[in-house]
N, C-alpha and C positions, 0 to 999 in steps of 0.2 A: 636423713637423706645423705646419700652417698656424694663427698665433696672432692675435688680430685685434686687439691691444694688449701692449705688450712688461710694462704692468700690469694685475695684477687687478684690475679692479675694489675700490676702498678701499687698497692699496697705496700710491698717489699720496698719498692723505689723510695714512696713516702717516708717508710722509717725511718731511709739511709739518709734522707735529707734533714729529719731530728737530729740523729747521731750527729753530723755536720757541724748541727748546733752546739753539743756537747764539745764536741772538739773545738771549736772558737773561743770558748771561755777555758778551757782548761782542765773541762772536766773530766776528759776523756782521752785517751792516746790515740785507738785503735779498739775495736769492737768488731765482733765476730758475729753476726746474728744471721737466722738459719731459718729456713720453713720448709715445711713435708708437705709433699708431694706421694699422690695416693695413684694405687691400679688395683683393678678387680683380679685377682692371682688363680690363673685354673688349674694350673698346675700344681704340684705338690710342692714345698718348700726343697728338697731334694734337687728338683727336675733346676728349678733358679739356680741352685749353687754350683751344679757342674757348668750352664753355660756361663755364671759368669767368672770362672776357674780359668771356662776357653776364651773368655770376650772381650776379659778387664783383670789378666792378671796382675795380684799383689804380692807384696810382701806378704801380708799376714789376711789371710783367707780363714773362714771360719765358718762352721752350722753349727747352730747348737738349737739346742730342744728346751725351753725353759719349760714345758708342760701348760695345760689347759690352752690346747691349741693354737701354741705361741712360741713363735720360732725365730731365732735372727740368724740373716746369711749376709756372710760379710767380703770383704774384698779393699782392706784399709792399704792407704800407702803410706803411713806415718807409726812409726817408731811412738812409743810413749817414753816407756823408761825400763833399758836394760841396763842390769848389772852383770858383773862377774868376778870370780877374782884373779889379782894377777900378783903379781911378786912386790909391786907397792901396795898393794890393799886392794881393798874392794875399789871396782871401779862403776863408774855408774856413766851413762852416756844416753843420749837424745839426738834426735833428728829434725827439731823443726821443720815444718813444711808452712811457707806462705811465702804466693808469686805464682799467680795461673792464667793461661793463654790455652788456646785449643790449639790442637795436634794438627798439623798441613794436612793434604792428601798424600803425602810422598815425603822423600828424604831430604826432597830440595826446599819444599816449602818449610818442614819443618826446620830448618836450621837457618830462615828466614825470621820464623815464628819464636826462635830462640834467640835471635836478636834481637829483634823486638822485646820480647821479653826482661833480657837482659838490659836495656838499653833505658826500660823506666823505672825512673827514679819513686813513683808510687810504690810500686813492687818491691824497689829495693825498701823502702822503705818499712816495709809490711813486715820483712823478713827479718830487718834490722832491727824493730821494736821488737818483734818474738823471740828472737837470740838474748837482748839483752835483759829481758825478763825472765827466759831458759836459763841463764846463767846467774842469775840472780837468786833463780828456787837452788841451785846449787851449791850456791856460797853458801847455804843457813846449814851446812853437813858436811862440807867439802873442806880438804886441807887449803891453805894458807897457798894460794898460788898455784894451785892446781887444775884450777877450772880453766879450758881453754878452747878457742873452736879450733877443732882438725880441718872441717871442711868448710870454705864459705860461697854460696849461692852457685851449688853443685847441681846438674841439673838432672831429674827422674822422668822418664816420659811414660804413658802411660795408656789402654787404648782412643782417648779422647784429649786427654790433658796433658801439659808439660807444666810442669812444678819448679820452682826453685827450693833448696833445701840446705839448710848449714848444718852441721855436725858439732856437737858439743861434747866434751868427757869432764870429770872431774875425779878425784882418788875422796872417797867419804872417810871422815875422820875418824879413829879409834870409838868405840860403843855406838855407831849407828851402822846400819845396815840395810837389806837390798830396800825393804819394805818401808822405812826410813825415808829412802828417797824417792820411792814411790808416793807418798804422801805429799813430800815436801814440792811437786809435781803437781801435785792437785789442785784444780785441772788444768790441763796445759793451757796456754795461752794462747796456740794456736786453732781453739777452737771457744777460747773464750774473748780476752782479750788484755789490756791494761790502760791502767792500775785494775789489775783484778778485779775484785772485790767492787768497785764502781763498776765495770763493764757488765758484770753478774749479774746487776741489781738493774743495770740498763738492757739485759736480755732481759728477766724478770719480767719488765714494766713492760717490752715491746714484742716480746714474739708470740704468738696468738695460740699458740697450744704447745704441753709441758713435752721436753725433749726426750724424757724418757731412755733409750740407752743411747742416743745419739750424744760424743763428745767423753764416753764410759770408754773403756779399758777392755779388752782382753788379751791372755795370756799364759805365763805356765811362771810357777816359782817354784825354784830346785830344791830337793831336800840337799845340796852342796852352798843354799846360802844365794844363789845364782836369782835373775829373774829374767824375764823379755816378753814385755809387754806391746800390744799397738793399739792406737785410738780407735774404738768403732767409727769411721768416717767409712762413705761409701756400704754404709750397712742397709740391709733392708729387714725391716721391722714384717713378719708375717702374721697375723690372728683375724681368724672368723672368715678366710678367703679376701682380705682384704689385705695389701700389700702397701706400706708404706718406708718412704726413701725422704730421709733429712736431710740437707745440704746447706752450707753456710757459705758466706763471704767475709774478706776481713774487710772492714772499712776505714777508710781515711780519712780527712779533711779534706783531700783532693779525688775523692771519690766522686764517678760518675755514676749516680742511683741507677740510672737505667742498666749500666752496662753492669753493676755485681748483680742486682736482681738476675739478668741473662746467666751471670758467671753461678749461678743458682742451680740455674735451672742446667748448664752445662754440666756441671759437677753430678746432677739426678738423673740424665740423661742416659750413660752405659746402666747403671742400676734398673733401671724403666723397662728399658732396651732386653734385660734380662727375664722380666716378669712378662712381657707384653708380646715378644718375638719368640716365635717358637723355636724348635731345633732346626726346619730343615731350610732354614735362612743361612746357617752354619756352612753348608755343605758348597753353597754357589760361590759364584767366581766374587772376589775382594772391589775395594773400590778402586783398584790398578787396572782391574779387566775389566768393570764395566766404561771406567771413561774411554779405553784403547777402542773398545768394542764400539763405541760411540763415532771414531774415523775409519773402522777396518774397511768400508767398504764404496770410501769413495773413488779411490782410485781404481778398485776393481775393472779390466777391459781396457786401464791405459795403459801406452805403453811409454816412457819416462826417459830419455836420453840425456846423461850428468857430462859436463864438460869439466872436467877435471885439470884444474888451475894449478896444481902440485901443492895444495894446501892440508892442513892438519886434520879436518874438518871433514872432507869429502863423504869419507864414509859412514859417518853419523848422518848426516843430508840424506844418503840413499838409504840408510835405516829406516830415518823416519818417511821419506816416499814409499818404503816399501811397506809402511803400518799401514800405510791405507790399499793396500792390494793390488798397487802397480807392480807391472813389467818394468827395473828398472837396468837399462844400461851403464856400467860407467867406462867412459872413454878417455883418455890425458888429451890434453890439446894439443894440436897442433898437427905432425906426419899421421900418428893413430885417427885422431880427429877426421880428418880430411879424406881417408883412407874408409872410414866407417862409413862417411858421408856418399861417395863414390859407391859404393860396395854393396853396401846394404840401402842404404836410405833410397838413392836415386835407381839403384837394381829394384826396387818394391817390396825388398824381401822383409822391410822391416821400420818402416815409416812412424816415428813416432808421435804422442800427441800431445807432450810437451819437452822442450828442453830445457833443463835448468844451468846455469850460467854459473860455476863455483867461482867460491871464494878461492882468493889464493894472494902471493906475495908481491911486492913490487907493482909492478902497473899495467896498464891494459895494454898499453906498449908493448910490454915482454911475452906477451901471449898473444901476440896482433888478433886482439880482441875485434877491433875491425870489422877484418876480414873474416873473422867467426858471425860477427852478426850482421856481415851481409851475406856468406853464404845463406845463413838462416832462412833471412828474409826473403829471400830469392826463392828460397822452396817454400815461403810461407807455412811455417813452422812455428809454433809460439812459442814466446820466451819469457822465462823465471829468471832475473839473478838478484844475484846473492853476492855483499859486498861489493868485489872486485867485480863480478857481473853487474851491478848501475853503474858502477863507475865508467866499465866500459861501452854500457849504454849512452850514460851522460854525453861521452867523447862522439860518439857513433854517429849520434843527432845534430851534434857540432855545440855542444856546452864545452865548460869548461872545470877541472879538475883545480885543488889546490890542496897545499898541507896543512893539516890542523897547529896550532902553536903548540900542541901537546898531543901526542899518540894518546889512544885509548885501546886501550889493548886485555882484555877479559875482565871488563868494568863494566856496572849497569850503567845505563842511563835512562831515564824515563824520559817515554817518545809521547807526543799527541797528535792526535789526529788534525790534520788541520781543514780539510774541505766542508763543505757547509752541510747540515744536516740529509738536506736533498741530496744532495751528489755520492752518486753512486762510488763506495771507497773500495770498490776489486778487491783487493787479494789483502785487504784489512776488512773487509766489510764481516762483522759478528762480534768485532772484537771492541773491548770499551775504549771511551774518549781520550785514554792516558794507559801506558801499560809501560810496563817494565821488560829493556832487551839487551841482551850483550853486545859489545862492540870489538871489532878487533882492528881498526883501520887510523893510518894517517894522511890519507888520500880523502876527499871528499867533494864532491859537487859545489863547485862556488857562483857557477854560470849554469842554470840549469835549462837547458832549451825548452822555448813555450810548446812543444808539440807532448815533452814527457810532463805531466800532472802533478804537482810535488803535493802529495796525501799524507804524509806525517812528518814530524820534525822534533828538532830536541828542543829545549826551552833556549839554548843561544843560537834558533833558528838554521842548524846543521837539516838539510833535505834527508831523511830517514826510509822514506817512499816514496815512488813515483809512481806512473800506471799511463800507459799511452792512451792520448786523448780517442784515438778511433784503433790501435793495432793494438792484437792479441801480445802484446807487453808487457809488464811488470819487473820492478826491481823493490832491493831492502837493502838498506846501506848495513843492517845491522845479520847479526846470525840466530834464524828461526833455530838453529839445531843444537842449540846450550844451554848448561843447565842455568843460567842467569837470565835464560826466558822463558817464561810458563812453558812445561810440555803441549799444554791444552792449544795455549796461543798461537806455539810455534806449527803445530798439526794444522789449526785450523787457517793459517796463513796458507801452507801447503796443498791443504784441501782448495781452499777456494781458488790457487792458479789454477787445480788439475780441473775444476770443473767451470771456472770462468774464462780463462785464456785460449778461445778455440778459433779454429782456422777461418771459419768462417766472417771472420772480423777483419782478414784479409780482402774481404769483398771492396773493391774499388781500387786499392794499395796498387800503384807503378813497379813496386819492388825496389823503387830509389834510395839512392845511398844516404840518404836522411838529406 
């Protein structure tokens, strides 16, 4: 019967929690252990390897035909063992690979997800044992002080993966050669494990069917002496229409079972992706278009009037208003302001159905913010701000402003939500209990009037958002429009003024100066 994982599901986990055990006594350093992961293949081995040439390019990509209907299509990121020679001798070098996290959806996540990465000592860990056993099959052929890492926890990204990877060289000593140190390699550690030969014998005992070329070698050796070889990792084993993909984790002492079993199945996943996904998956828009596609059409039919506070920011603001398919205006405060207002707005010619409030420098004072949001209100007109805009809402309603003991100025901070699960959170509501936002302000809300709603907050209780209790209102102390706040977040902030803040919430409203 056709099995589509040689484990159950949580089996894999189980193992990693034996290994555990090996590692408390000593038996063990680090261990690599792997399960295949199986698909019915309709296509021809061919049709696999160009998509995943386009899906999950590698270093060392490969088809080969071994005969009796039995094919491998590869797509490795890992170096085994190249030589070459140079004017001190033969050189021979490695690339260790271990330390994996999934790839963000964007540039900004990723380089969140490379901190992270970076930042645990598990991983370093993982990488640290592989080098120093990389370097160790090196000394048994390597001159006298030769061996040394070039590169250490260099990072490779990859369509799914980001990897950490060191770089080792060494000069091999007079009578050995490329082939030599090929051997003395065998097999890397980073798909075995150490002390070798223990970790061998503890894959042996625990992984449920033989790996066959997974954790093998290919390559080219020169008739110059020369070699450059790469691990079959990320290979897909093809015979009888039945497609199978091996993947390993390294394990630790401080390994979480659940989370390598996942890291398993992540690492089999573009491979999958190749047999299971046809081509004309290839051709449609990326995961960048479909999430934009996901706001393009809320703001559609509004029309968006930006008060322009002479901040750095502004026109990122009207960027992202203008993703969701508003008409957006932007105006500078103040004679321009006031003049648009007169002109157009009260002419008819152009009535908008939100205004957003920017950020900008110094204080609501220097923009007699004010007198911006009482003309506002007067024509009952809803309002969005942004930084400098709460702040000048704060004042408007008659709170109070004060300075932070430290600026914060293009720093996260993690904000939470604070109202109670019933209470409706406006122009947060979608978004989770705690999220990550940039800050640029030393101005802050210290007296915040009971009519504006204080909906989010930092953890030293800084007001983050408000939302007026009955008026088409809202403010963010922080900035939806950077890249130190989820793009997703900051849209969907945006989204929900353009279609929660509407005029009709003016029903009853005096028009009073707070």
């Amino acid at each position: 019967a056709f099995e589509a994982r040689d484990c159950a599901p949580g089996e894999y986990a189980a193992a990693v929690d034996v290994a555990k055990g090996e590692f408390k006594v000593g038996n063990l350093f680090e261990a690599v252990l792997s399960q295949t992961f199986r698909a019915r293949c309709a296509d021809g081995p061919g049709a696999v390897f160009r998509r995943l040439t386009r899906r999950n390019p590698s270093p060392y990509g490969f088809f080969i035909n071994l005969g009796e209907d039995e094919y491998l299509v590869g797509a490795s990121p890992e170096m085994f063992v190249r030589c070459e020679g140079t004017r001190e001798g033969l050189r021979v070098e490695t690339c260790p690979i271990s330390g994996t996290i999934r790839r963000g959806a964007d540039a900004i996540e990723d380089a969140a997800q490379v901190k992270k990465l970076m930042m645990s000592g598990k991983e370093e860990s993982e990488l640290t044992m592989c080098t120093d056993v990389d370097r160790n099959d090196k000394s048994r052929i390597c001159r006298p002080g030769s061996v040394r890492v070039l590169g250490r926890r260099q990072i490779e990204m990859y369509s799914r993966l980001i990897h950490t990877v060191d770089h080792v060289e060494g000069i091999l000593r007079p009578g050995f050669d490329a082939l030599d140190a090929f051997l003395c390699h065998t097999w890397a550690v980073t798909v075995t494990g150490a002390p070798k030969t223990w970790a061998m014998q503890f894959l042996e005992d625990h992984e449920h069917t033989p790996r066959l070329w997974y954790g093998g070698a290919v390559g080219c050796v020169g008739l110059d002496g020369s070699l450059n070889t790469g691990l079959t990792l990320r290979t897909v084993r093809i015979k009888g229409g039945v497609a199978e993909v091996r993947a390993g984790a390294t394990l630790l002492y401080d390994s979480d079972p659940h989370a390598e079993e996942a890291e398993t199945e992540l690492k089999a996943s573009a491979m999958l992706d190749a047999i299971t996904r046809g081509d004309d998956g290839d051709a449609a828009g990326g995961a960048s278009e479909k999430r934009e596609a996901a706001f393009a059409g809320v703001g559609v039919g509004k029309k968006v009037l930006l008060v322009d506070h002479q901040d750095s920011f502004v026109h990122t603001l009207g960027n992202y208003l203008r993703q969701t398919g508003a008409d957006v205006v932007s105006i500078r405060a103040g004679a321009a302001f006031s003049s648009f207002l007169s002109s157009r707005v009260d002419g008819g010619d152009w009535r908008p159905d939100l205004v957003v409030l920017s950020p900008g420098p110094g204080s609501p004072a220097d923009f007699a913010l004010t007198g911006t949001i009482a003309a506002l209100r007067a024509r009952r007109l809803p309002m969005f701000g942004v930084c400098l805009g709460l702040q000048g809402l704060v004042e408007y309603f008659g709170g109070r402003l004060g300075v932070l003991p430290e600026p914060v100025h293009g720093k996260p901070s993690e904000v939470s939500i604070v109202v109670d699960p019933d209470t409706p959170r406006g122009v947060l509501e979608g978004l989770p209990d705690a999220f990550q936002v940039a800050r640029y302000h030393s101005l802050y809300g210290v007296e915040v009037p009971e009519e504006l709603v204080v909906t989010a907050r930092t953890a030293d209780g800084v007001a983050m958002a408000v939302q007026h209790s009955s008026l088409p209102i809202a403010a963010v102390q922080f900035h939806p429009e950077s890249i130190l706040t989820s793009w997703e977040l900051g849209m969907r902030m945006l989204g929900n003024a353009l279609q929660g803040l509407t005029p009709d919430m003016y029903s009853g409203d005096n028009g009073g100066d707070g």
